[in-house]
C-alpha positions as CSV (number, residue, x, y, z in Angstrom):
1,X,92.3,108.3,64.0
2,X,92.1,111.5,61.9
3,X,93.7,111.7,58.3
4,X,97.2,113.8,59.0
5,X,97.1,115.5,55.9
6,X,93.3,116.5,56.2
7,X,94.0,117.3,60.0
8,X,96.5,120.2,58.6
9,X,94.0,121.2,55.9
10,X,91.8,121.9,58.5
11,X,94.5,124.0,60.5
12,X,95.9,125.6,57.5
13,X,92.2,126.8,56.0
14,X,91.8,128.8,59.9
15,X,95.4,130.6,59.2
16,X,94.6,131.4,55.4
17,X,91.2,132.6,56.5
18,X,92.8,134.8,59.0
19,X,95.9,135.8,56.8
20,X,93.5,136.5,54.0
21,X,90.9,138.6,56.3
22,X,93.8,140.7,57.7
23,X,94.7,141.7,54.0
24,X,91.5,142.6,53.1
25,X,91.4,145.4,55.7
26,X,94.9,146.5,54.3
27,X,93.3,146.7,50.7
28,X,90.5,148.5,51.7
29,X,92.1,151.1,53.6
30,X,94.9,151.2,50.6
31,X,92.6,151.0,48.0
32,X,94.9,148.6,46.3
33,X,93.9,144.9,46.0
34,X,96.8,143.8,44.1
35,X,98.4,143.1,48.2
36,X,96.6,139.5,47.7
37,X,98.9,138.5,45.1
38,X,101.8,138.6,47.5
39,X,99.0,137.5,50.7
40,X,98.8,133.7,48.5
41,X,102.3,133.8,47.8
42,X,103.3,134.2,51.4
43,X,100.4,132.4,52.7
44,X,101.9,128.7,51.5
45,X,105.1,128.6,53.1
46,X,103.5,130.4,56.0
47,X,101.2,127.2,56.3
48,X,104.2,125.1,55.5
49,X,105.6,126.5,58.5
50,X,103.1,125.7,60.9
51,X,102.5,122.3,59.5
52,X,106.3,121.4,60.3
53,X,105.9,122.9,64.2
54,X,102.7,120.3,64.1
55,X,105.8,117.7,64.1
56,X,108.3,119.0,66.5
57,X,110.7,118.1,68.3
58,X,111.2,115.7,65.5
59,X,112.1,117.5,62.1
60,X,113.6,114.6,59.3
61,X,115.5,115.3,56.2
62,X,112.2,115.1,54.2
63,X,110.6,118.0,56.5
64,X,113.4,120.0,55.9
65,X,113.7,119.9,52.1
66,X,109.8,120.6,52.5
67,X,110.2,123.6,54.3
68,X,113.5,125.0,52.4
69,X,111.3,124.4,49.1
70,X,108.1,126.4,50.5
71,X,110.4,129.1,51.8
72,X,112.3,129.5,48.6
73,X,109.2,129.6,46.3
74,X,107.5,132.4,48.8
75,X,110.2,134.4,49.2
76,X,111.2,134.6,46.0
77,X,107.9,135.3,44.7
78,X,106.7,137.7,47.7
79,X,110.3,140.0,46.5
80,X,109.4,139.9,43.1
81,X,105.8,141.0,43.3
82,X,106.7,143.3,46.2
83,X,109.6,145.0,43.8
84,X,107.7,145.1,40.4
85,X,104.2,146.5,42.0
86,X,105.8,149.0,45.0
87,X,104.9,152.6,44.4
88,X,102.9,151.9,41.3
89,X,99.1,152.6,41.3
90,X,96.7,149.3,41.4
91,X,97.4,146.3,39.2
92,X,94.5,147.2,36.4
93,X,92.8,143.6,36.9
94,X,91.9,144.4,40.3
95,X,91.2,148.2,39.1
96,X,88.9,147.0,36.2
97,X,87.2,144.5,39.1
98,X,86.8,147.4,41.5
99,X,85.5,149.8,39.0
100,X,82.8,147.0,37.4
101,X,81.7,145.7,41.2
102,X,81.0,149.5,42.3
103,X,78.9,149.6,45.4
104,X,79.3,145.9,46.0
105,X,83.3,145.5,45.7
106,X,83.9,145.1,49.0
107,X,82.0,142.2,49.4
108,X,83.0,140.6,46.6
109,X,86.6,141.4,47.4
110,X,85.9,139.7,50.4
111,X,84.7,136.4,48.5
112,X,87.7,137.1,46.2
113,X,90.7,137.1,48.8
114,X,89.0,134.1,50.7
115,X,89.1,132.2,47.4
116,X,92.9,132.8,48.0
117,X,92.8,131.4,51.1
118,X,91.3,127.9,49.5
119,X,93.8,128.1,47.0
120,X,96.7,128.6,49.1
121,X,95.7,125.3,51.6
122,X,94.8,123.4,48.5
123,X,98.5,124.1,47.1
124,X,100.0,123.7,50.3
125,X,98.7,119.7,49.7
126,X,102.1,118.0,48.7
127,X,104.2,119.9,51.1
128,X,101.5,118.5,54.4
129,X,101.8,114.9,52.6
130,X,105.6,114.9,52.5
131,X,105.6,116.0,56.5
132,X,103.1,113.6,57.7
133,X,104.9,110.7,56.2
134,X,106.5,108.5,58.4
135,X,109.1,106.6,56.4
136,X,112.5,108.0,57.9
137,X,115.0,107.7,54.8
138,X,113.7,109.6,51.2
139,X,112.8,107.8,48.2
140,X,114.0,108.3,44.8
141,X,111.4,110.2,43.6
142,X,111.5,112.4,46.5
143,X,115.2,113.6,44.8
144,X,114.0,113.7,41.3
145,X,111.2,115.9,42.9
146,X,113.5,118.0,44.5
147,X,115.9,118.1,41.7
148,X,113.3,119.2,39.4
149,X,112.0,121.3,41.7
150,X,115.3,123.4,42.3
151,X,116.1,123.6,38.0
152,X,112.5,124.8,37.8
153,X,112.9,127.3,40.6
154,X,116.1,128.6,38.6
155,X,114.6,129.0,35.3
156,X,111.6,131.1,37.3
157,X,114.0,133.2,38.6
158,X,116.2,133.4,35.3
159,X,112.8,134.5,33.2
160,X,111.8,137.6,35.6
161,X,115.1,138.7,36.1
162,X,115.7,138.7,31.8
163,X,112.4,140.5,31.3
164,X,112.7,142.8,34.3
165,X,116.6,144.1,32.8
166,X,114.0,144.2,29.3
167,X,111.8,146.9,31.1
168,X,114.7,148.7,32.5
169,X,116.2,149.5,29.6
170,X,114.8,152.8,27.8
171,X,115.4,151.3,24.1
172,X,113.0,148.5,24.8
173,X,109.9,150.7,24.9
174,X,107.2,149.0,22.6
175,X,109.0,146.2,21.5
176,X,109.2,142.4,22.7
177,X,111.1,140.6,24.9
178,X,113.2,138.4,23.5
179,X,115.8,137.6,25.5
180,X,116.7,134.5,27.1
181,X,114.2,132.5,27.5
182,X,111.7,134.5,26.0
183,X,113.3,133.6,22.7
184,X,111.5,130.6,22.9
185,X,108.7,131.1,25.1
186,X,105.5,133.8,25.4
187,X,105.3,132.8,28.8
188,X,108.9,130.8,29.9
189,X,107.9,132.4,33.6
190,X,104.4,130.7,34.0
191,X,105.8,127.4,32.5
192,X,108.5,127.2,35.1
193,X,105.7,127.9,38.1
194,X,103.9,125.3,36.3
195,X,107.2,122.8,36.7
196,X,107.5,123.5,40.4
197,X,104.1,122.4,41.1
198,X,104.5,119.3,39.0
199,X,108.1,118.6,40.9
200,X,106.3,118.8,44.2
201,X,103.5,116.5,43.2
202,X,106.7,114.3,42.6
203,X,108.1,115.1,45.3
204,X,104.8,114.2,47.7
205,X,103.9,110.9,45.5
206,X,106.0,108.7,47.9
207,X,103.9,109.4,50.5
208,X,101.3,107.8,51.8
209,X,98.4,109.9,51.0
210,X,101.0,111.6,48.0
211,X,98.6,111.2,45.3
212,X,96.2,113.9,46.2
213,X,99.4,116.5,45.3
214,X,98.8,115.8,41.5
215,X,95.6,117.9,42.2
216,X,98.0,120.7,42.1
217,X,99.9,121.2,38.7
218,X,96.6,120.5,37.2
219,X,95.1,123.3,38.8
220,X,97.9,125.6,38.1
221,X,97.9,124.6,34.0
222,X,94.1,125.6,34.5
223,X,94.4,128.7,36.3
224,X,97.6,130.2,33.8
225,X,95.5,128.9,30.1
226,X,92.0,129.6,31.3
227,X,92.1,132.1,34.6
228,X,94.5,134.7,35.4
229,X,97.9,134.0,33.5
230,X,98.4,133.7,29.4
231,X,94.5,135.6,28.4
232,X,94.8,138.4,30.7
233,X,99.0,138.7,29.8
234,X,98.4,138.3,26.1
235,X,95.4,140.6,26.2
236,X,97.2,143.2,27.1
237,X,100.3,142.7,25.3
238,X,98.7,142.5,22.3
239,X,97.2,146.1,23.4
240,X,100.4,148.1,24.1
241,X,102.6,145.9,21.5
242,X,100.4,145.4,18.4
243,X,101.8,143.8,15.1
244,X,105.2,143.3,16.8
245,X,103.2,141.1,19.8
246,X,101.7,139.6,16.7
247,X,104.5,138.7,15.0
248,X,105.9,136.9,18.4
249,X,102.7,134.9,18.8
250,X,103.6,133.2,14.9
251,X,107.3,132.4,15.6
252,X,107.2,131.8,19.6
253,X,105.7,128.8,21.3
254,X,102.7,130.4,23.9
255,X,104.3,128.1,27.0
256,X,106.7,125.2,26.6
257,X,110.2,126.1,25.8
258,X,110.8,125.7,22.2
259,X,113.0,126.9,18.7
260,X,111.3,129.5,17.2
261,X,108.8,129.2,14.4
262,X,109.4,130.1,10.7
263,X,106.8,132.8,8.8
């Protein structure tokens, strides 16, 4: 008998790849790569989705809270990427990428939004483990998961709506976020989407092939201190804020929440 959770990894990579393939016609006739961001973000609940029609008629409690979480996340993030990025030129990572692949950017854009794709099965992983497990009634952790999940989801959402009021406001220009949350962290956004991926691996762990979920907070704190999150954000913070950006980095903790720092 096939594996259940590697069965919907294998139907999952053939949506992503399509997904991901579609967008990548829509970038090149844009011009504007940055539509992958919100491709990935869509891309998980959209395989969460399928996954749970894999299981119909029968849809349990644990299903549900599966799907609701996926749906959440996406939307959420989908809104907020689609509503800080619509009618602005291209995001200037995926301008500096165009402009150093020249002649060859297509191609590897193409290797570039397919990586997507990988990423967005291999994150789908505890949501597929929490569906395929038979076990009818949900197990403690399964509601600490949850529960973590939804304060972690609420402190996301808290973050980007305090910086996004920040940007709004004409008096804020060159100086430092500090409100909120941002009082005690550089980056109180990326550690919350860190804390939703370690609430699902909580979440999945019940399962029976659960484990495999932890393979997905780990690869999240990887991504935001060594790929695309804190270098790229402080990089260019440090560029359009200077000393004041400076100052921030002494007194404010770079990612868990914490009180600020004496200099």
């Amino acid at each position: 008998m096939i594996n259940p959770v590697l069965e919907l990894l294998v139907i999952g990579m053939v949506v992503a790849f399509l997904v991901m393939s579609i967008l990548l016609l829509v970038q090149r006739k844009s011009g504007n790569a940055g539509i992958v961001d919100i491709g990935w973000s869509g891309t998980i609940p959209l395989l969460v989705i399928v996954a749970a029609w894999q299981q119909l008629p029968e849809l349990t409690s644990r299903t549900m809270l599966a799907l609701t979480m996926a749906i959440l996340w996406g939307g959420r993030l989908v809104w907020h990427i689609h509503r800080r990025s619509h009618g602005k030129p291209e995001d200037g990572r995926y301008a500096e990428l165009r402009r150093a692949w020249g002649n060859q950017a297509q191609v590897k854009f193409f290797v570039f939004f397919q990586f997507q794709a990988v990423a967005a099965v291999i994150f789908g992983l505890p949501f597929f483990a929490a569906i395929v497990n038979p076990e009818t009634s949900l197990h403690p952790l399964e509601y600490a998961g949850f529960g973590l999940w939804l304060l972690a989801w609420l402190g996301e959402g808290a973050a980007d709506r305090q910086l996004a009021r920040f940007k709004r406001d004409p008096s804020s220009k060159g100086k430092v976020c500090e409100a909120g949350w941002w009082n005690y962290s550089r980056h109180p956004n990326y550690f919350f989407e860190w804390l939703i991926w370690v609430a699902l691996a909580l979440f999945a762990w019940p399962s029976p092939y659960g484990a495999w979920a932890i393979v997905c907070p780990v690869l999240m704190l990887f991504f935001l201190f060594k790929l695309t999150g804190i270098p790229a954000t402080e990089e260019q913070a440090l560029k359009s804020k200077g000393d004041a950006y400076r100052l921030y980095q002494k007194t404010t903790s770079s990612f868990v929440p914490w009180p600020k720092r004496s200099v």
